[in-house]
VEXNUBA-79440 format. One record per residue (C-alpha): z negated, x negated, y; residue in three letters; residue number from 1. Coordinates in Angstrom, 1 decimal, m for minus. Example, Ala and Ser with C-alpha at 12.3 -4.5 7.8 and 13.67 -1.06 7.14 Angstrom:
2
@z m7.8 x m12.3 y m4.5 rest ALA nr 1
@z m7.1 x m13.7 y m1.1 rest SER nr 2
end
This chain:
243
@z m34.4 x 10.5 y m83.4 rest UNK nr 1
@z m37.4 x 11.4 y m85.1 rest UNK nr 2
@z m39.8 x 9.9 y m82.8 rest UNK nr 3
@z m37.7 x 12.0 y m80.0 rest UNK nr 4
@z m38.5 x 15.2 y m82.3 rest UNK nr 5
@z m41.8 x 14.3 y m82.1 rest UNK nr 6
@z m42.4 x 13.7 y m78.2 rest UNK nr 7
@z m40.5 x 17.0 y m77.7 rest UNK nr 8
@z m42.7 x 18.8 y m80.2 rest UNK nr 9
@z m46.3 x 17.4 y m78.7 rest UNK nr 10
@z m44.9 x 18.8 y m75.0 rest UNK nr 11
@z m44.0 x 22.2 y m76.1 rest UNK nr 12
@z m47.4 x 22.3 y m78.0 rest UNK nr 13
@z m49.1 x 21.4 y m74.5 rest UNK nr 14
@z m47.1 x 23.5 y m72.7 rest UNK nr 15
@z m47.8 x 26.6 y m74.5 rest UNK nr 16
@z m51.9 x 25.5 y m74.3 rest UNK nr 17
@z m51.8 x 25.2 y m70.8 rest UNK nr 18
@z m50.1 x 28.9 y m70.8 rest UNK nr 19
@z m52.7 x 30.0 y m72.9 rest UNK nr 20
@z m55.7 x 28.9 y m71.6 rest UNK nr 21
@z m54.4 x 29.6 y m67.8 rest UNK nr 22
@z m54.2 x 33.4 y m68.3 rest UNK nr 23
@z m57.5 x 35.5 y m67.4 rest UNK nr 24
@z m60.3 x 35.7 y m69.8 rest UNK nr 25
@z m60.4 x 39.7 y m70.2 rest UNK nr 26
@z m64.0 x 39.7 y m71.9 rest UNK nr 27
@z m64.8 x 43.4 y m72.8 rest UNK nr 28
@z m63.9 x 46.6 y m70.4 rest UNK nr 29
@z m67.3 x 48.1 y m70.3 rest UNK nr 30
@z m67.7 x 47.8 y m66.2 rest UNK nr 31
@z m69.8 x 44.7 y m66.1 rest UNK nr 32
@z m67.8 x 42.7 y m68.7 rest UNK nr 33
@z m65.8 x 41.3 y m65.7 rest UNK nr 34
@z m62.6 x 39.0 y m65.5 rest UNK nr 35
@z m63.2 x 35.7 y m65.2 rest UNK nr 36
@z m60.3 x 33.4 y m63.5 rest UNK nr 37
@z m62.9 x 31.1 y m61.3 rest UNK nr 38
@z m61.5 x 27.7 y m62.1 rest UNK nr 39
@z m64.9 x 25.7 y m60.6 rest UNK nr 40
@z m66.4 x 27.0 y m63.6 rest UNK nr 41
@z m66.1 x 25.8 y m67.2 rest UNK nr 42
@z m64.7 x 28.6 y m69.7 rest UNK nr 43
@z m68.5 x 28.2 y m71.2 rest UNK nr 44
@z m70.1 x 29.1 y m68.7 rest UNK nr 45
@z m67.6 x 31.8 y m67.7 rest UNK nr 46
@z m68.2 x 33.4 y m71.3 rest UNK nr 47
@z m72.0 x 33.3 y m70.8 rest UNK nr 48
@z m72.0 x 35.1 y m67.6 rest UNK nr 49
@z m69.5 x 37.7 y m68.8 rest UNK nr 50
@z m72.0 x 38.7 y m72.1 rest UNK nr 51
@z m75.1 x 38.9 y m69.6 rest UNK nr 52
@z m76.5 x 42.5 y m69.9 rest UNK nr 53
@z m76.8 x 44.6 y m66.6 rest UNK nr 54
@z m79.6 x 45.2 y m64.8 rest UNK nr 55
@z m80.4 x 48.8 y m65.4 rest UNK nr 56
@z m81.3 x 51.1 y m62.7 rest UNK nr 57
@z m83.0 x 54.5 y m63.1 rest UNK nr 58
@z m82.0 x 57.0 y m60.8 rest UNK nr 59
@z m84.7 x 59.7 y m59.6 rest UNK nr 60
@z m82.6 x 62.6 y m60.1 rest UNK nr 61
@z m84.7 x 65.0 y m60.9 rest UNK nr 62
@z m88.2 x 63.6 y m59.3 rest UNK nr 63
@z m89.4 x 64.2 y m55.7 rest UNK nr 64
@z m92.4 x 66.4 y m54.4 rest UNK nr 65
@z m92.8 x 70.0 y m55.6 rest UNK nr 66
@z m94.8 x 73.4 y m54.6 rest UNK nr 67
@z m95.2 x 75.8 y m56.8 rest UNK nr 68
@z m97.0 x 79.4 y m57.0 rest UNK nr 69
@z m98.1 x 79.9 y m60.5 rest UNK nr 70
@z m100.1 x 83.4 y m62.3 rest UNK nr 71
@z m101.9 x 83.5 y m65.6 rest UNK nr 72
@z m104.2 x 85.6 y m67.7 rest UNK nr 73
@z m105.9 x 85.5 y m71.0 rest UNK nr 74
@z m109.4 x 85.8 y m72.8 rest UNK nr 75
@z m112.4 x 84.7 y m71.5 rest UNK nr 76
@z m115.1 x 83.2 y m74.2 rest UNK nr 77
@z m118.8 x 82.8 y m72.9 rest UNK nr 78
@z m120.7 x 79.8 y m74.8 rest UNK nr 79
@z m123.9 x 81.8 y m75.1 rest UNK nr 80
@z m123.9 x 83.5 y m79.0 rest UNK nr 81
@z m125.0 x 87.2 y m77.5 rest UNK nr 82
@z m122.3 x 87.4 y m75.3 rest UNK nr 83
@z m118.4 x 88.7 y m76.3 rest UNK nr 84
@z m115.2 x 87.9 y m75.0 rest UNK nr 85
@z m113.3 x 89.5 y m72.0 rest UNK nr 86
@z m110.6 x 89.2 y m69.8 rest UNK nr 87
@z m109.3 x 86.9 y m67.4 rest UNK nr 88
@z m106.4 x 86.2 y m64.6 rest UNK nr 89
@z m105.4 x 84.2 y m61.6 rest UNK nr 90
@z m103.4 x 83.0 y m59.3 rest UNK nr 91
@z m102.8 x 79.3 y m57.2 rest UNK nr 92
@z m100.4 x 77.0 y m55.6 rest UNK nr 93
@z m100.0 x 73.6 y m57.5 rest UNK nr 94
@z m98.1 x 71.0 y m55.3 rest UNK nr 95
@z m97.1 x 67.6 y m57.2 rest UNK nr 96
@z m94.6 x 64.8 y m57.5 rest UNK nr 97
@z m92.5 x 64.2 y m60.0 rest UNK nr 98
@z m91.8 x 60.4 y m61.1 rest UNK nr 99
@z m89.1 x 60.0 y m63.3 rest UNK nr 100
@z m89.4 x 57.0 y m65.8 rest UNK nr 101
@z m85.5 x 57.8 y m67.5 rest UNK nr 102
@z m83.4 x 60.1 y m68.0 rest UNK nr 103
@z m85.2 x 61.3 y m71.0 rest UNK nr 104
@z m89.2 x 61.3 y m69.8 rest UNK nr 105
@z m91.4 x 61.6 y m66.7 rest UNK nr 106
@z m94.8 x 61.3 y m65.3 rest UNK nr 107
@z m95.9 x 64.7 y m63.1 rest UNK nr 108
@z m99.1 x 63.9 y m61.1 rest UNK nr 109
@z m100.4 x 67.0 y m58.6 rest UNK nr 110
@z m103.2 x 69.3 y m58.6 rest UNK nr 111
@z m103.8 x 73.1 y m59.5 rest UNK nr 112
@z m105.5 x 75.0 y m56.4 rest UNK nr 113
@z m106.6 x 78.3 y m57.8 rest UNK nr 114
@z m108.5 x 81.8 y m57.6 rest UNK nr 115
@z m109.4 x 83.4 y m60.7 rest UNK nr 116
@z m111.7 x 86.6 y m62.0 rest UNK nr 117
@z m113.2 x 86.7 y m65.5 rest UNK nr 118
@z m115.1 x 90.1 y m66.2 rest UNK nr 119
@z m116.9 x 90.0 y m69.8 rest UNK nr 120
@z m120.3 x 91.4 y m71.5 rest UNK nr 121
@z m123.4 x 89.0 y m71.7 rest UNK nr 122
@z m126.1 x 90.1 y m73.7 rest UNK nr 123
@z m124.4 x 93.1 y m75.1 rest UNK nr 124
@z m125.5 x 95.6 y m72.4 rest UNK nr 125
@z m125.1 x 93.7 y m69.7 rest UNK nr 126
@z m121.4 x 93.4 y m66.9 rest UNK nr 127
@z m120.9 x 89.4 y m66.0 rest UNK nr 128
@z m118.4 x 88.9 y m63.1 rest UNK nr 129
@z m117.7 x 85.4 y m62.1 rest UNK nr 130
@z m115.0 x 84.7 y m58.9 rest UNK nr 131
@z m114.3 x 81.0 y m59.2 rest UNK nr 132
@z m112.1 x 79.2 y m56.3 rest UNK nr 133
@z m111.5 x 75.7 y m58.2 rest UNK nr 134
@z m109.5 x 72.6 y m57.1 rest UNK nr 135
@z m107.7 x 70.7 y m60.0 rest UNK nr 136
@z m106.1 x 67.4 y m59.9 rest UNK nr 137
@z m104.4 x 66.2 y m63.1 rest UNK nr 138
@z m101.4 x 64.2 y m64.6 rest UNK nr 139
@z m98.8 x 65.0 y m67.2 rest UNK nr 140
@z m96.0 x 63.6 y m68.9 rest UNK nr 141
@z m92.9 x 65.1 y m69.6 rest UNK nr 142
@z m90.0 x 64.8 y m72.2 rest UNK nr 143
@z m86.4 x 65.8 y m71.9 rest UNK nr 144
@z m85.3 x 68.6 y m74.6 rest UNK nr 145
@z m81.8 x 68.7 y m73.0 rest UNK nr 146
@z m80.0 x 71.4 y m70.5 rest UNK nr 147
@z m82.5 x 70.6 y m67.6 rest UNK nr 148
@z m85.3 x 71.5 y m69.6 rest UNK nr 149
@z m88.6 x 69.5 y m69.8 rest UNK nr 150
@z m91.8 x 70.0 y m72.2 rest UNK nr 151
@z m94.8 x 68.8 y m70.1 rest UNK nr 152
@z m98.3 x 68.2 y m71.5 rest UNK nr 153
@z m101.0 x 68.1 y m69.0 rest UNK nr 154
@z m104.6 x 67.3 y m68.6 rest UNK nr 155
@z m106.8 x 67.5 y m65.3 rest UNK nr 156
@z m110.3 x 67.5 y m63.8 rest UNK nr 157
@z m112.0 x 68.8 y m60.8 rest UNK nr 158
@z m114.6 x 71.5 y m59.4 rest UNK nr 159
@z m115.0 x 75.2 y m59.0 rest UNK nr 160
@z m116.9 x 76.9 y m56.9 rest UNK nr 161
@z m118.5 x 80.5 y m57.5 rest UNK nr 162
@z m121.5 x 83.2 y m57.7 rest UNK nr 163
@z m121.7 x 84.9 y m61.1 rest UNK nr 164
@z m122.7 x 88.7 y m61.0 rest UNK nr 165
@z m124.3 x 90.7 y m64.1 rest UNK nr 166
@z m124.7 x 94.3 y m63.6 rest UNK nr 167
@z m127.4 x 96.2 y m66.5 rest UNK nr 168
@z m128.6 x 100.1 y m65.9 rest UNK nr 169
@z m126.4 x 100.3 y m62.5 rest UNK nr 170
@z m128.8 x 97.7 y m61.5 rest UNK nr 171
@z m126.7 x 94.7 y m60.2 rest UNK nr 172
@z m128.0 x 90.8 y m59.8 rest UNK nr 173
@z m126.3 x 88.1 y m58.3 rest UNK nr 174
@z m126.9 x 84.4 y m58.5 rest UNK nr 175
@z m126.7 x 81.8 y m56.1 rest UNK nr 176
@z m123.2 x 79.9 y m55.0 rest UNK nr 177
@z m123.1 x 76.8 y m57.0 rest UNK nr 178
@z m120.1 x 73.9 y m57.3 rest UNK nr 179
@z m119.2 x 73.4 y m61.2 rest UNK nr 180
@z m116.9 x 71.4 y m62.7 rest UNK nr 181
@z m113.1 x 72.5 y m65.0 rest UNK nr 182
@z m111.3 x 70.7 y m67.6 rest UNK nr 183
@z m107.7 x 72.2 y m68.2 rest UNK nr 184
@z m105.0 x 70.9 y m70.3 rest UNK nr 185
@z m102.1 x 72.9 y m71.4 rest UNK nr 186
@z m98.4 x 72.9 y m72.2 rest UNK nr 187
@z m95.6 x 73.8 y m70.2 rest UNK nr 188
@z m91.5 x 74.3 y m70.5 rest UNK nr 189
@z m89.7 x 74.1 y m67.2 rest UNK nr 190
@z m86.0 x 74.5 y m66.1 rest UNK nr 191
@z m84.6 x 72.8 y m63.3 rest UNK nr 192
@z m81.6 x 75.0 y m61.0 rest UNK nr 193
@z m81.5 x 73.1 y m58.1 rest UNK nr 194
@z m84.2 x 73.0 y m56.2 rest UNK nr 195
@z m85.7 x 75.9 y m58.0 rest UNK nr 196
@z m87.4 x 75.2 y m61.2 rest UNK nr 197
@z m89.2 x 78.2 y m63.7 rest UNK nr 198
@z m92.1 x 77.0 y m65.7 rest UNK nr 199
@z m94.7 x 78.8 y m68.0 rest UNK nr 200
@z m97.0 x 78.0 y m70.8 rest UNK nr 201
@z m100.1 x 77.8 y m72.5 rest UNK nr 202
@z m103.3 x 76.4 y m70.8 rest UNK nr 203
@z m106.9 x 76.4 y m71.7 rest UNK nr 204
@z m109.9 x 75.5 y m68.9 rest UNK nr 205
@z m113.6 x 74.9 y m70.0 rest UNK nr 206
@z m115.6 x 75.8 y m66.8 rest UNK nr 207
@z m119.8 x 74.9 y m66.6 rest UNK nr 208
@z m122.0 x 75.7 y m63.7 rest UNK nr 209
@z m125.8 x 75.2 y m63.3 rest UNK nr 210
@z m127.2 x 78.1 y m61.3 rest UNK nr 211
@z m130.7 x 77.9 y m60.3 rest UNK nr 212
@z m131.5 x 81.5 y m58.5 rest UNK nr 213
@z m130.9 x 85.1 y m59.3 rest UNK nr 214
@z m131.2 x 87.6 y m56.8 rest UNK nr 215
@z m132.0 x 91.3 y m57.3 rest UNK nr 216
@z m132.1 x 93.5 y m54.5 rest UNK nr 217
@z m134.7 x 91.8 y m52.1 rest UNK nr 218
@z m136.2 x 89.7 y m55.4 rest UNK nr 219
@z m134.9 x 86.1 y m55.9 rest UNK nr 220
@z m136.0 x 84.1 y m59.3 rest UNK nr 221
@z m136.2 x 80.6 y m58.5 rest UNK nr 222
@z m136.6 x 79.9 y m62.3 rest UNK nr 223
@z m133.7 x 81.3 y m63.6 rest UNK nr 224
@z m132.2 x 78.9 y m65.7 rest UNK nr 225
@z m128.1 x 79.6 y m65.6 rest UNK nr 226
@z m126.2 x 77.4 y m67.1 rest UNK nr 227
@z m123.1 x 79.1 y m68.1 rest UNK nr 228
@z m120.5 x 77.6 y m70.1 rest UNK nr 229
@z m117.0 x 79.6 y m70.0 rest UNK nr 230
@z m113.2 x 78.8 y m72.4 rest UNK nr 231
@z m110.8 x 80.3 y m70.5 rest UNK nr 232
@z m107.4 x 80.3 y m72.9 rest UNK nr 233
@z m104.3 x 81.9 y m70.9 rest UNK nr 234
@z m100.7 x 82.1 y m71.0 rest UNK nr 235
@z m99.0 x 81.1 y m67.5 rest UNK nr 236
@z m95.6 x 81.5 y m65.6 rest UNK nr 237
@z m94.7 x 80.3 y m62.0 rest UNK nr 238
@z m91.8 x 79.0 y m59.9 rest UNK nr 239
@z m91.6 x 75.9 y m57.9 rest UNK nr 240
@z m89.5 x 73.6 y m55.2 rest UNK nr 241
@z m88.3 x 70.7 y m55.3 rest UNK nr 242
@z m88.3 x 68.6 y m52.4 rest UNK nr 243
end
């Protein structure tokens, strides 16, 4: 009798393994946690796979090409000791692309195409005027701060072109055209509405040109040595699209 018990006993105790171990491993319910019933492989293995991490994919939801208009004005500060500061303003179109890393950061890389007028007085008594047309290229990185809104810092390099004008006793000189060089960096908020996105900021350009002739009236100086160094510091605002 008791070694009937005993038989009877061992069955059930199989029986209810086989129930148990039949039934679907439900590993986690996290989306790639899956169920597991694939009897080809062992419950090991089925485990390992079900704990392997997925592969993360970063969606571009926010990057793409852009155009943007942009305005700014601030003072002007001339490098030269006898000079004092003026004014300053401008206006360009600054197309780009936007590369976005994660949903928290990205990396903007574009350029600043730009037309600018800074009036200030060199040498006390004497009106300078300076027109440059410059051509920017540059790269920022960006950081979420939540609701759309990004905080970009940006640097860039590239060239400006312009004649500088002084005027002294109603008596006005001009020198010749001459290619320089601008180094900008700045700091920018933007919000994103759709395909509109609102910026503005704080940026600061260091211009420098070399000019080697200054013309009065029918009188050029082919000695004139005019190297001018400018610190342009400005606030900025400007609307772009995205593409």
């Amino acid at each position: 009798m008791d070694i009937r018990l005993k038989l009877i006993g061992i069955v059930a105790a199989s029986a209810l393994c086989t129930s148990v171990f039949a039934q679907e491993e439900v590993i986690g319910d996290d989306g790639y946690n899956k169920t597991y019933n694939d009897e080809s492989k062992s419950f090991g293995q089925r485990m390992k796979e079900a704990r392997t991490p997925p592969k993360v994919v970063v969606e571009n939801t926010y990057g793409g090409f852009t155009l943007g208009v942009v305005g700014d004005f601030g003072p002007v500060y001339d490098a030269d000791p006898n000079s004092s500061s003026g004014m300053g303003f401008g206006f360009g179109f600054e197309p780009g692309y936007i590369i976005q890393t994660d949903s928290w950061s990205r990396i903007e890389l574009g350029a600043e195409i730009a037309y600018r007028s800074f009036d200030w007085k060199h040498a006390k008594d004497t009106s300078t005027t300076i027109t440059p047309m410059s051509v920017t290229p540059r790269i920022g990185w960006g950081q979420s701060m939540g609701g759309n809104i990004f905080g970009l810092l940006r640097f860039g390099f590239g060239f400006a072109n312009a004649q500088a004008s002084f005027k002294e006793a109603g008596i006005t000189s001009k020198t010749d055209e001459k290619l320089g060089f601008v180094l900008t960096g700045g700091y920018d908020m933007s919000y994103g509405a759709g395909m509109a996105q609102f910026f503005g900021g704080l940026g600061v350009n260091h211009f420098r040109w070399n000019f080697s002739e200054l013309k009065t009236g029918s009188v050029t100086d082919s000695s004139f040595d005019g190297r001018m160094d400018l610190n342009y510091v400005n606030l900025r605002a400007g609307m772009r699209l995205k593409f």
